[in-house]
C-alpha positions in Angstrom: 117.2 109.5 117.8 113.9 111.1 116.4 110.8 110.4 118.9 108.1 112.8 118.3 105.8 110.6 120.8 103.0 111.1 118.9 101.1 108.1 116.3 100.3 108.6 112.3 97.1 106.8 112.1 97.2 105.3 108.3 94.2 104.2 106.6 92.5 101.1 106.0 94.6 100.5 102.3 97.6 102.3 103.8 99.4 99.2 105.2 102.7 99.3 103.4 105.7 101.4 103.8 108.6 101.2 101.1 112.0 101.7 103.1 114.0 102.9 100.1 117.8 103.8 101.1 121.2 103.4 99.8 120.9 104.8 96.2 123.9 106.8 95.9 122.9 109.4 93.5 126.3 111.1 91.9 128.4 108.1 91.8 128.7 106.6 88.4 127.5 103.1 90.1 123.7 104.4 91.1 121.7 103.5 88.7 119.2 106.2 87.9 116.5 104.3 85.5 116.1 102.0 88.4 116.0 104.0 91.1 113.3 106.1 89.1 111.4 103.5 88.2 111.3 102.7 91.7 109.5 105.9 92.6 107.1 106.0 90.1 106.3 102.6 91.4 105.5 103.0 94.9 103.6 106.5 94.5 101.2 104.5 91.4 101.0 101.9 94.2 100.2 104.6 96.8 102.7 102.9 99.6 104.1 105.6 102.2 108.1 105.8 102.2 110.5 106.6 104.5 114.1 107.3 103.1 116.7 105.7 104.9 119.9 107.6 104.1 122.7 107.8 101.7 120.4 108.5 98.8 122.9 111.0 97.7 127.1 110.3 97.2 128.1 113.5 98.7 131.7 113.1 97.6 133.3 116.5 96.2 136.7 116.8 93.8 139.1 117.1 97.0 137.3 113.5 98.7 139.9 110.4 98.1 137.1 108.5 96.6 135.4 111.0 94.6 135.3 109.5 90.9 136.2 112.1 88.2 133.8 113.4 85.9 130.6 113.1 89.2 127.9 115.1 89.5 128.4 118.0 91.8 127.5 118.2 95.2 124.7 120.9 94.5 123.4 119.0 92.0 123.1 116.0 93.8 121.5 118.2 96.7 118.7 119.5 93.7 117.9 116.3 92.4 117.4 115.0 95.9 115.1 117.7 97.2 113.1 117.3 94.1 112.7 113.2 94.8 111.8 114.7 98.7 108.9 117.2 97.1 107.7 114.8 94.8 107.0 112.4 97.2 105.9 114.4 99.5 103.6 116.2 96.9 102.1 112.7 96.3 101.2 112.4 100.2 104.1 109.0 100.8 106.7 110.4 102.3 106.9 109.5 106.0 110.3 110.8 107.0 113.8 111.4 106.2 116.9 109.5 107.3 120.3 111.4 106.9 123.3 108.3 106.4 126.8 108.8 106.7 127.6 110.5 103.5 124.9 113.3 104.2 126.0 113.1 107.7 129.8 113.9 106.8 129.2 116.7 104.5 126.9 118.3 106.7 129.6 118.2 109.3 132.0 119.5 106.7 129.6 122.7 105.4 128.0 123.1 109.0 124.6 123.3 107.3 121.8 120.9 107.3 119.8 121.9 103.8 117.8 118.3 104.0 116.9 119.1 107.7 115.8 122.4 106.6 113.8 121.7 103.7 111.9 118.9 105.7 111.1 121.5 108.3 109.7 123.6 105.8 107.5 121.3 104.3 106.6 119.6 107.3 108.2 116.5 106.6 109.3 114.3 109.9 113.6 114.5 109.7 114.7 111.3 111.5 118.3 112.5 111.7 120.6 109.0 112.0 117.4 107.4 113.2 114.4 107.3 114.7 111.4 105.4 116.0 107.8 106.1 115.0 104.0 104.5 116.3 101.7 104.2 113.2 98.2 102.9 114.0 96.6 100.6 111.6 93.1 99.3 111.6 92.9 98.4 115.3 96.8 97.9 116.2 99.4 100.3 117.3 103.2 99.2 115.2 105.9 100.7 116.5 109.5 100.6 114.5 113.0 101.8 114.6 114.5 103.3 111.4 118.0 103.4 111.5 120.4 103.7 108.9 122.7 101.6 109.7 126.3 100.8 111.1 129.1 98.2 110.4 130.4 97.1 107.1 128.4 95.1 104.1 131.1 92.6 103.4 129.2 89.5 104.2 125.8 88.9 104.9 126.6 86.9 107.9 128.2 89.3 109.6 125.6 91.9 108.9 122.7 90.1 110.0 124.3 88.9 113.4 124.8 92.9 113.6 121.6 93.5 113.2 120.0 90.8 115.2 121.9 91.8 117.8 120.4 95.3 117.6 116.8 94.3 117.4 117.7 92.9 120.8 117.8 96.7 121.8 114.5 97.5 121.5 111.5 95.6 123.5 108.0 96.4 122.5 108.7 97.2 119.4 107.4 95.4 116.4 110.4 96.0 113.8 113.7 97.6 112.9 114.7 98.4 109.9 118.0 99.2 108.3 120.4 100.4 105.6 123.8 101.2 105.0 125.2 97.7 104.3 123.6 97.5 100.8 122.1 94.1 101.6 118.6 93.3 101.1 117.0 90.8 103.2 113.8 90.4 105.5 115.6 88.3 108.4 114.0 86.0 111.1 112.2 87.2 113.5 113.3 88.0 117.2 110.7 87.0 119.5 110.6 88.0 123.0 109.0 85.9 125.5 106.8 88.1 128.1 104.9 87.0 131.0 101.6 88.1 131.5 101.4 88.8 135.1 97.7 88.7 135.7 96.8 85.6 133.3 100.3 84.2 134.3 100.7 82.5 130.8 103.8 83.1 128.5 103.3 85.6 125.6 105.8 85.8 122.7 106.4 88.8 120.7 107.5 89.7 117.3 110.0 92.0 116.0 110.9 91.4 112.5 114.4 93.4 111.5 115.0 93.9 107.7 118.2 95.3 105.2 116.7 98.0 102.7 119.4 97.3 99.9 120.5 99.9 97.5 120.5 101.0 94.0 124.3 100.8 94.0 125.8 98.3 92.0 129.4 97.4 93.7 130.7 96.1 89.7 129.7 97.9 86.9 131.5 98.6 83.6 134.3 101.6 83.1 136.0 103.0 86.5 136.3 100.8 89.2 134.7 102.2 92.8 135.7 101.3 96.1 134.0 97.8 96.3 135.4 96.2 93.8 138.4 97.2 94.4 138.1 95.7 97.8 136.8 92.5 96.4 133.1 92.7 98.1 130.6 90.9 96.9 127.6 91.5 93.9 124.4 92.9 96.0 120.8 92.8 94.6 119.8 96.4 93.9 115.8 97.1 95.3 114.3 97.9 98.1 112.2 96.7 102.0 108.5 96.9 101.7 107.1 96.7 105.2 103.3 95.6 105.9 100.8 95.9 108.9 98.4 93.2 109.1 96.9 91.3 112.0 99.3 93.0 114.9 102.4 92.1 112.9 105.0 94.0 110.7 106.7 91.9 108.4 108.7 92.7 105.6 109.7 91.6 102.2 112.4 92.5 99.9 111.7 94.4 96.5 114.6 92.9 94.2 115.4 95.0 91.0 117.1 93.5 87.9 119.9 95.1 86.2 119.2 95.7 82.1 
């Protein structure tokens, strides 16, 4: 888990992070103009991102679920890059989550291009996950990235998942999460703290949140591997997570499909 115990200290109009994960760039399912769109959106609205993994398919000829006719690996790899300079280039980007289909080919090639490139440019590589302070106006956030575990059958089972692993982390003020595809700002979890020299009760906030995807699991001509598993239509967009007040609560971003 990345921990560079250290806070980014974000500006007065720099309370918003986009969490933008899941797009799935090579498989005939991303969708491209959205996902695009997307970017120009938050850099003209000047939020800071963190990626949160999977953003590329990773899936060569020889994988069992590789869909003929896919962009290749490298060109996935290029395109992906690119969205990292860009970003970076427009002074968003936060950090870099690698998911499980980054994680596997990396295991399979035994080389680490994202990690590398972020090093070069100086851009914080969160690995699987990570947790980062940000200091905003006169509070100090701190939130756990992680891209995510489990499956994205049902929502239910996904958010008791993730509840569950908010649980985990005390003293933190939000965890946010991929991989399942579903979008969703969740309840809070509040943890009740006692306040040994007052002696009163204090309750605290940590607000967990699904980054969806711009993946749709049905779309015309080959079938992928959700619908042929029968898993159910997910909005395509993205988390948008604000400071304000000593809380960090998020919304969801949804995208229409045209």
């Amino acid at each position: 888990m990345f921990d560079n115990h250290k806070v980014v200290k974000l500006g007065k109009k720099e309370d918003t992070i986009a969490c933008i994960g899941d797009a799935h760039d090579g498989h005939p399912n991303h969708r491209a103009e959205t996902f695009n769109g997307t970017i120009d959106e938050v850099i003209k609205n000047k939020y800071k991102v963190v990626l949160m993994g999977d953003m590329m398919e990773c899936r060569e000829p020889s994988h069992p679920l590789y869909v003929p006719g896919s962009p290749t690996v490298g060109e996935q790899m290029n395109r992906y890059l690119d969205l990292i300079d860009r970003l970076n280039d427009n002074d968003a980007l936060l950090g870099v989550i690698c998911g499980n289909h980054e994680h596997k080919l990396i295991e399979k090639m035994s080389n680490n291009e994202i990690e590398r490139w972020c090093n070069k440019i100086k851009v914080n590589y969160l690995d699987y996950s990570g947790v980062m302070d940000f200091e905003h106006k006169d509070h100090v956030y701190s939130v756990v990235f992680h891209h995510g575990f489990g499956g994205g059958a049902t929502i239910g089972g996904a958010a008791n998942a993730l509840v569950r692993f908010t649980r985990y982390f005390q003293n933190f003020d939000a965890v946010i999460m991929a991989h399942t595809h579903q979008l969703a700002a969740l309840p809070p979890t509040i943890f009740l703290e006692r306040d040994k020299e007052s002696h009163k009760m204090i309750d605290r906030y940590c607000f967990p949140a699904f980054t969806g995807s711009f993946f749709l699991t049905y779309d015309e001509g080959k079938s992928g591997y959700g619908e042929r598993k029968g898993y159910s239509p997910l909005p395509m967009g993205y988390n948008l997570l604000t400071f304000n007040d000593g809380l960090a609560q998020s919304r969801s971003v949804v995208k229409r499909v045209h």
